[in-house]
Backbone bond lengths (Angstrom), bond angles and torsions (degrees), N, CA, C in turn:
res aa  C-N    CA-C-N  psi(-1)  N-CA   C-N-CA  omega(-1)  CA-C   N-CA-C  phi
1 X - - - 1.440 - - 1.527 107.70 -
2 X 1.101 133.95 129.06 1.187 163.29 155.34 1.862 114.10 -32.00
3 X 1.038 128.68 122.27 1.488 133.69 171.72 1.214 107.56 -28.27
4 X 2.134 129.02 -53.06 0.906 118.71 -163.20 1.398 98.71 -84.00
5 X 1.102 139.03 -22.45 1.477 146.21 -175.19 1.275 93.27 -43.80
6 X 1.906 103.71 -89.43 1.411 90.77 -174.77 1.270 152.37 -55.50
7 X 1.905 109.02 -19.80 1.212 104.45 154.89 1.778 135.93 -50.80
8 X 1.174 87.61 -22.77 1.760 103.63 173.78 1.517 115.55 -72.20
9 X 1.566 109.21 -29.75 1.260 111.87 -171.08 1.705 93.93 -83.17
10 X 1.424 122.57 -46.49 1.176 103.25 -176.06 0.928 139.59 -61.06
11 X 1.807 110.92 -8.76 1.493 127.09 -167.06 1.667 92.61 -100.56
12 X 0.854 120.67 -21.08 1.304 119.17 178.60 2.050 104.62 -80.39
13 X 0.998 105.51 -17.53 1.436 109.58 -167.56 1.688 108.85 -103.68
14 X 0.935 99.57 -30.12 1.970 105.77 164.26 1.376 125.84 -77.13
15 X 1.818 102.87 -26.83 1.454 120.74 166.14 1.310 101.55 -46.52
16 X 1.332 95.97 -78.95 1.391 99.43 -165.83 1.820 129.55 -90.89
17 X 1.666 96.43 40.39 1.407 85.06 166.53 2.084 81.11 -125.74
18 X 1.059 114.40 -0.48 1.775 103.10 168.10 1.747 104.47 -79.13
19 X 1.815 122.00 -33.99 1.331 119.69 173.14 1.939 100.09 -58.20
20 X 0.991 113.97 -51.81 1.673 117.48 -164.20 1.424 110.33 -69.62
21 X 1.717 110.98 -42.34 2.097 109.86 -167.12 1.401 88.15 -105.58
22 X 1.138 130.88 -24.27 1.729 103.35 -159.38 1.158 114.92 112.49
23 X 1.049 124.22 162.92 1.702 137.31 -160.52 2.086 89.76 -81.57
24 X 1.203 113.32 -59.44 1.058 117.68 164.87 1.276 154.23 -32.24
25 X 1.311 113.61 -48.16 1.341 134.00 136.77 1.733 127.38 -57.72
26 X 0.927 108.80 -62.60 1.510 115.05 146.24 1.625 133.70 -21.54
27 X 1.045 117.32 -61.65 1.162 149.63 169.58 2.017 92.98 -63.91
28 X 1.140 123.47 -94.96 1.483 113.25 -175.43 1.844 94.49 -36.19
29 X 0.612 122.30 -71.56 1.907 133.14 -149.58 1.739 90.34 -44.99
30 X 1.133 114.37 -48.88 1.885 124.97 -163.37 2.044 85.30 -75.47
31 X 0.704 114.77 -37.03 1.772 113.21 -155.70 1.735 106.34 -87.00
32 X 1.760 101.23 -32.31 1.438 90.37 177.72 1.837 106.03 -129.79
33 X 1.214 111.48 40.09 1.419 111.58 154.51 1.466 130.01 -92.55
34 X 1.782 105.37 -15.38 1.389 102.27 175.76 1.285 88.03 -86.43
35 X 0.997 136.00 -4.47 1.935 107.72 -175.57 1.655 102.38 -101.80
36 X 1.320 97.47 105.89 1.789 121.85 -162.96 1.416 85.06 -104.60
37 X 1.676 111.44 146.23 1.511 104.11 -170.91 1.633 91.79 -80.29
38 X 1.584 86.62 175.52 1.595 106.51 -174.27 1.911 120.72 -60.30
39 X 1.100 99.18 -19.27 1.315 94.83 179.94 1.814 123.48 -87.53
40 X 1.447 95.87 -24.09 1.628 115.79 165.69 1.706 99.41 -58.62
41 X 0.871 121.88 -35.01 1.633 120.75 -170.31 1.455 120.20 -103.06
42 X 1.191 111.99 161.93 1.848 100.91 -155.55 1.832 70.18 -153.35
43 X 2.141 80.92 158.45 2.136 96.68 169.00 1.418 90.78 -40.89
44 X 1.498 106.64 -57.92 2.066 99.51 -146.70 1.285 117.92 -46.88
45 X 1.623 119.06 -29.03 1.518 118.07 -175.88 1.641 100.70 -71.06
46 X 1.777 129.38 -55.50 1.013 111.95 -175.89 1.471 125.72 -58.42
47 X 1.655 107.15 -30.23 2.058 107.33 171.27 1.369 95.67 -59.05
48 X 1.573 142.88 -52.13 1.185 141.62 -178.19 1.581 98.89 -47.44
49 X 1.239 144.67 -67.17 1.086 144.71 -146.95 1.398 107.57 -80.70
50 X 1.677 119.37 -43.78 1.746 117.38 157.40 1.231 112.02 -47.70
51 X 1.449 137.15 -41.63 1.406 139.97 -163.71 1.682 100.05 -68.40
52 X 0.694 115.08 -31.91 1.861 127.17 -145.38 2.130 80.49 -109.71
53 X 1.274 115.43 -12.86 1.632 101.89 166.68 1.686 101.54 91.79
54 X 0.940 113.75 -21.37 1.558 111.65 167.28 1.332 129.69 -86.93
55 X 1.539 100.06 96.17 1.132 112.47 -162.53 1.447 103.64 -86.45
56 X 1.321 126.75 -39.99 1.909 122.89 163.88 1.479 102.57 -15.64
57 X 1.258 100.46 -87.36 1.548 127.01 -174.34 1.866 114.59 -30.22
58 X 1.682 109.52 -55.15 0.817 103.29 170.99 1.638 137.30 -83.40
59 X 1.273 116.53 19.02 1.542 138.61 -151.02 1.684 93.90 -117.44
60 X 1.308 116.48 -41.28 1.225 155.46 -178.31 1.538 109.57 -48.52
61 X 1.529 97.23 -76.25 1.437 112.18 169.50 1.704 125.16 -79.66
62 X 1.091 105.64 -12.40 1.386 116.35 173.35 1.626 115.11 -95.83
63 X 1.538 134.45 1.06 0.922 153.21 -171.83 1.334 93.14 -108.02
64 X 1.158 136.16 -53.62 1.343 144.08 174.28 1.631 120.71 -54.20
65 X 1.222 99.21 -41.20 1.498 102.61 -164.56 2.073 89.72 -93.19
66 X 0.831 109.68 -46.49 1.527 108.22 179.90 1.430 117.13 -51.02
67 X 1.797 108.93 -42.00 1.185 85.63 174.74 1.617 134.82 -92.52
68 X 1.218 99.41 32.86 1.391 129.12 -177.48 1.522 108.86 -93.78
69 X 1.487 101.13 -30.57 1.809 103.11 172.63 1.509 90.48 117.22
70 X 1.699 140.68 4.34 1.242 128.34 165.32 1.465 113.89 -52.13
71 X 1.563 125.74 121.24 0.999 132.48 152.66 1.502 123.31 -46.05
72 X 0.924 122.39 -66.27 1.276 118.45 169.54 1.787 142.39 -70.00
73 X 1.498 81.11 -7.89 1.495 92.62 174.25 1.909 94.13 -80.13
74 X 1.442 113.64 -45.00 1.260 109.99 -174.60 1.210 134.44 -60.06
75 X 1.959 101.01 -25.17 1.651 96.09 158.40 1.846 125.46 -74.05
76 X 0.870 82.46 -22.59 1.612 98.17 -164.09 1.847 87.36 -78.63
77 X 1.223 148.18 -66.36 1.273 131.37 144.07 1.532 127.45 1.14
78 X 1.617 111.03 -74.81 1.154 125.20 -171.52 2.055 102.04 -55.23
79 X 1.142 102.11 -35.79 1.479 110.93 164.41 1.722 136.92 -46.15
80 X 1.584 85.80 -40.97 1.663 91.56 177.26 1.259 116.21 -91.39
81 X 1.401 101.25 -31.68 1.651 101.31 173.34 1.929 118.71 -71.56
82 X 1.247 100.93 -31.93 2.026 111.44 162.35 1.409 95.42 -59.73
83 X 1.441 133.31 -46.58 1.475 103.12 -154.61 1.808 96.99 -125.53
84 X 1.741 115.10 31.99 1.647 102.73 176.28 1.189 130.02 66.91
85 X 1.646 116.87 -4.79 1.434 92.13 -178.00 1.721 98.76 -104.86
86 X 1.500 93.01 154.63 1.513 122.13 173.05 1.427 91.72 74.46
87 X 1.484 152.37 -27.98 1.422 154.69 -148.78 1.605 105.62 -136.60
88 X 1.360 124.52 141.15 1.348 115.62 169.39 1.959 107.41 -45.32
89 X 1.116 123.95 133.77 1.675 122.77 140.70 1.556 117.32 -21.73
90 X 1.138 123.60 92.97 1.676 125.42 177.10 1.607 95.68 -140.44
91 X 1.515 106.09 131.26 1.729 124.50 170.53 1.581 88.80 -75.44
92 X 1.703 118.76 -48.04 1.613 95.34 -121.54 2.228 81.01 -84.77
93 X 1.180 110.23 -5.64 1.269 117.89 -176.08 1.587 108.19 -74.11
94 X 1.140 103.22 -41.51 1.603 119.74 -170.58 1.344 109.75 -70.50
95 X 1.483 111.48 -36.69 1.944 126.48 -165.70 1.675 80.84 -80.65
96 X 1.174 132.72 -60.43 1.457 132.26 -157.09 1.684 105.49 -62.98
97 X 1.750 124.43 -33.26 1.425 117.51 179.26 1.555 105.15 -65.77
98 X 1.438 94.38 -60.34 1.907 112.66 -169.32 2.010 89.95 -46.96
99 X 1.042 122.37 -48.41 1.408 108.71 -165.37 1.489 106.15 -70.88
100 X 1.303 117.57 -30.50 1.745 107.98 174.95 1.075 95.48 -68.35
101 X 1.391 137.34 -33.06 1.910 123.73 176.75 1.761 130.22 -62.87
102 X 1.506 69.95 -26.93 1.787 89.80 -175.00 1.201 117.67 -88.30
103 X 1.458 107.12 -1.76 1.723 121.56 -175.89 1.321 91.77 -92.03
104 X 1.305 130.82 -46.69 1.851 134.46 -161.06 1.598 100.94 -71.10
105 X 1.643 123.92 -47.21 1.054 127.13 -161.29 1.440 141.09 133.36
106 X 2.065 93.16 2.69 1.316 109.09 166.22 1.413 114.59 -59.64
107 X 1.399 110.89 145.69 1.339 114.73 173.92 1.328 107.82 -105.79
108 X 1.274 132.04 -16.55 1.595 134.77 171.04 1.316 100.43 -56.08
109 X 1.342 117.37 -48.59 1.429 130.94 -160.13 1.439 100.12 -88.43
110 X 0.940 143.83 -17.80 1.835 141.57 -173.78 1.547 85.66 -95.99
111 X 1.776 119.34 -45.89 2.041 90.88 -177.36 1.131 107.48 -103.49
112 X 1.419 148.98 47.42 1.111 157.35 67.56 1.570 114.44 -5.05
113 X 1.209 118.28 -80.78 1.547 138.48 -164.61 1.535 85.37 -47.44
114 X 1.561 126.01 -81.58 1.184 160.93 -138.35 1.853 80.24 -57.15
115 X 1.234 131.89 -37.61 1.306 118.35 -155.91 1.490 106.18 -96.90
116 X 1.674 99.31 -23.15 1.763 110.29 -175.14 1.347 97.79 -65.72
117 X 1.606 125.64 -34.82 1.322 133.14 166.31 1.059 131.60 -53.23
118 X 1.189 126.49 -43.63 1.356 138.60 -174.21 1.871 95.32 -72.38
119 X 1.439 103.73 -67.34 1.581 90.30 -179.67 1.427 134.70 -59.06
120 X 1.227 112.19 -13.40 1.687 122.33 -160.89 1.547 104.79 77.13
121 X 0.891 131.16 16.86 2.251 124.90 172.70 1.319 89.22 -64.13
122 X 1.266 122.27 143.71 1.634 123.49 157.05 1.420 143.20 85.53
123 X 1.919 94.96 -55.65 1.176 135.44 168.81 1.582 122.79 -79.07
124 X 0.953 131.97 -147.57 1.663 145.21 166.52 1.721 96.31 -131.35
125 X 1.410 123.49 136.79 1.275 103.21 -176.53 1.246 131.13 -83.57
126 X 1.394 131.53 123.80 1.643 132.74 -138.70 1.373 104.59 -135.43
127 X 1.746 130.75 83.17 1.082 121.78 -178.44 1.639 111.26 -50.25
128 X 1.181 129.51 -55.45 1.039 156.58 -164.64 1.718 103.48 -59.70
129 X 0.980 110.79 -37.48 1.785 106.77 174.69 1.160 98.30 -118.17
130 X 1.380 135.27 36.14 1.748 135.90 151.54 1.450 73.78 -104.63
131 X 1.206 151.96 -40.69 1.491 111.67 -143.19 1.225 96.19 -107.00
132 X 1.579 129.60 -10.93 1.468 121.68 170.42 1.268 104.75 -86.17
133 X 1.449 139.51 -16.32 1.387 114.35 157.11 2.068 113.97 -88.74
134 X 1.187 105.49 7.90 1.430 96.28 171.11 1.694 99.23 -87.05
135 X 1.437 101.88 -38.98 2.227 94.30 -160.17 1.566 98.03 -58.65
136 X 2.084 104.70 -34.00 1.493 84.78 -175.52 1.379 122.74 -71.73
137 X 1.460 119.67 -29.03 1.750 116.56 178.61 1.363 110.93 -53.32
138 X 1.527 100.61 -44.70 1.778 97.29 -171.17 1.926 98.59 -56.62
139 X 1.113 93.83 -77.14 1.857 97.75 178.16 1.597 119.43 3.18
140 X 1.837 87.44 -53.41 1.740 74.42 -162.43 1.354 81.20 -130.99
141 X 1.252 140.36 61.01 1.243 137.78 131.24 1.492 122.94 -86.28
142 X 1.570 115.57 129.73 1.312 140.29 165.47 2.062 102.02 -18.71
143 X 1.240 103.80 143.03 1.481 111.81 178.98 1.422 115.89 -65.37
144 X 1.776 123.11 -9.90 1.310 94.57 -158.16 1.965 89.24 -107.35
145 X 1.646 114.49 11.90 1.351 106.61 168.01 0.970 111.78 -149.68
146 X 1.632 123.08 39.93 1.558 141.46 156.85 0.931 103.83 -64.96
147 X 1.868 138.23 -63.67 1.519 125.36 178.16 1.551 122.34 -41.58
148 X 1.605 114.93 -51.50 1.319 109.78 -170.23 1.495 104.94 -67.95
149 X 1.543 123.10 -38.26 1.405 116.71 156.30 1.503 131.75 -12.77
150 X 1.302 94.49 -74.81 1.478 117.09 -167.41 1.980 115.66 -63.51
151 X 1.673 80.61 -30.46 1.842 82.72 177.23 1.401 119.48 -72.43
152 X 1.412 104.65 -30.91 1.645 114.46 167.53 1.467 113.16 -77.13
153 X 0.965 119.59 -38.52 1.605 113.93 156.62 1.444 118.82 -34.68
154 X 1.774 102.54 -76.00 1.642 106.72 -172.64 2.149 104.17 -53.30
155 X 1.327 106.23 -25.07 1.314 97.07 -171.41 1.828 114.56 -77.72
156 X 1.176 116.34 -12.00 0.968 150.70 150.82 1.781 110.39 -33.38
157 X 1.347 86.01 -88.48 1.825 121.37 174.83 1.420 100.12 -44.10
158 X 1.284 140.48 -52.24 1.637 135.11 -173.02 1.824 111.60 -74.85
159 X 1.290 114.47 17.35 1.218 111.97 163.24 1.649 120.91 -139.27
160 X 1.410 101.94 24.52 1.064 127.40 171.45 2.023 124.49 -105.48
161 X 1.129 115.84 146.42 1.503 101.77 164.69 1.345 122.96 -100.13
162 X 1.541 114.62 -179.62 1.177 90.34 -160.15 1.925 116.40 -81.37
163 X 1.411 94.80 -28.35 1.416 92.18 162.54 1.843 122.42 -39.82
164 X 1.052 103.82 -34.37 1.886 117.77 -171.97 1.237 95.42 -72.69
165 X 1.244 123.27 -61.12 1.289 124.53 154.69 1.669 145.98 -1.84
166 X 1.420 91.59 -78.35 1.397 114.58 145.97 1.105 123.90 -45.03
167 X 1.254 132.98 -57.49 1.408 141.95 -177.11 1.775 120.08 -67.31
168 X 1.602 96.62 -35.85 1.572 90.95 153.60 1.222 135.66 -71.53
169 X 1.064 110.57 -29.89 1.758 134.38 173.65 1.852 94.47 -52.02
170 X 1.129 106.28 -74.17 1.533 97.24 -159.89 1.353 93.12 -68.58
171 X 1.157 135.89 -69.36 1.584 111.04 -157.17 1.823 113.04 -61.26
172 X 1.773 119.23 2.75 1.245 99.02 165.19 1.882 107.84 -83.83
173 X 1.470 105.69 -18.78 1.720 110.42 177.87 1.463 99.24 -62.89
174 X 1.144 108.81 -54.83 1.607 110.10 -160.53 1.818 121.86 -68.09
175 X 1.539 99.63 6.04 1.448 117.54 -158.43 1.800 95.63 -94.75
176 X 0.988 101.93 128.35 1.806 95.00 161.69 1.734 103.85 -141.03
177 X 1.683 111.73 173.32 1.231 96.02 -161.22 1.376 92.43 -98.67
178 X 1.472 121.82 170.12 1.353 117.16 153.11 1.443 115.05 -135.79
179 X 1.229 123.69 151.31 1.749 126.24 -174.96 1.032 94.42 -69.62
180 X 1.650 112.67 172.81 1.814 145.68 170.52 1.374 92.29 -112.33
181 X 1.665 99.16 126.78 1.356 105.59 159.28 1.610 118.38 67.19
């Protein structure tokens, strides 16, 4: 069956359970069937559900799984709330997910963090802990976006001294991750 099929079937199937229960019944049944408990739902459905432009949906399930201690649900969170979709626009909401990510060992979420820093969104503006969460993203970021990493890093680094410098350095050494929960 075909996407539109089943959408047809479902519309055909809500029809007629609002003709059979009532506007009332209906109404609860339509309002709390998308909310599938948290363990039925995984990141991939909410990246599926950002991909597909539904950001409700995916805000939804990523709210769920984050506050469970998912790392990756929390960057991907910290995301919608930085850029508004499905969630009001909030920095100081967005700096607080990405930083529970950036505490475990996400690196999406540490150069994320690292940039909320650099600008002041969210944060207080902190050259010095943008660039210890940038050295760590670059560090352990994947090869095929370590370069673009690293250039925002060094661009980072040229408005810093070298003492500041220093000071990011050790507290990115002195940093290790630890899980939630």
């Amino acid at each position: 069956m075909t996407s539109l099929g089943k959408c047809d079937s479902v519309r055909r199937r809500q029809a007629g359970l609002i003709r059979r229960a009532g506007w009332a019944v209906a109404f609860a049944v339509l309002v709390l069937l998308p909310a599938m408990p948290a363990h039925a739902q995984s990141v991939r459905q909410g990246v599926s559900a950002f991909q597909r432009q539904d950001y409700v949906a995916a805000s939804r399930i990523f709210i769920r799984l984050a506050e469970r201690g998912n790392a990756a649900a929390q960057t991907h969170l910290g995301f919608l709330f930085e850029t508004g979709r499905g969630v009001p626009q909030n920095y100081t909401e967005a700096a607080m997910w990405y930083r529970r990510a950036a505490e475990q060992g996400d690196t999406r979420a540490q150069y994320s963090l690292g940039l909320l820093y650099d600008r002041g969104f969210g944060v207080p503006q902190d050259i010095v802990e943008a660039s210890k969460w940038l050295n760590l993203s670059t560090a352990a970021a994947p090869p095929p976006v370590r370069e673009s990493r690293a250039r925002i890093r060094d661009a980072v680094t040229t408005k810093m001294t070298r003492g500041e410098i220093a000071q990011a350095r050790l507290r990115a050494l002195e940093w290790a991750p630890s899980r939630e929960h």
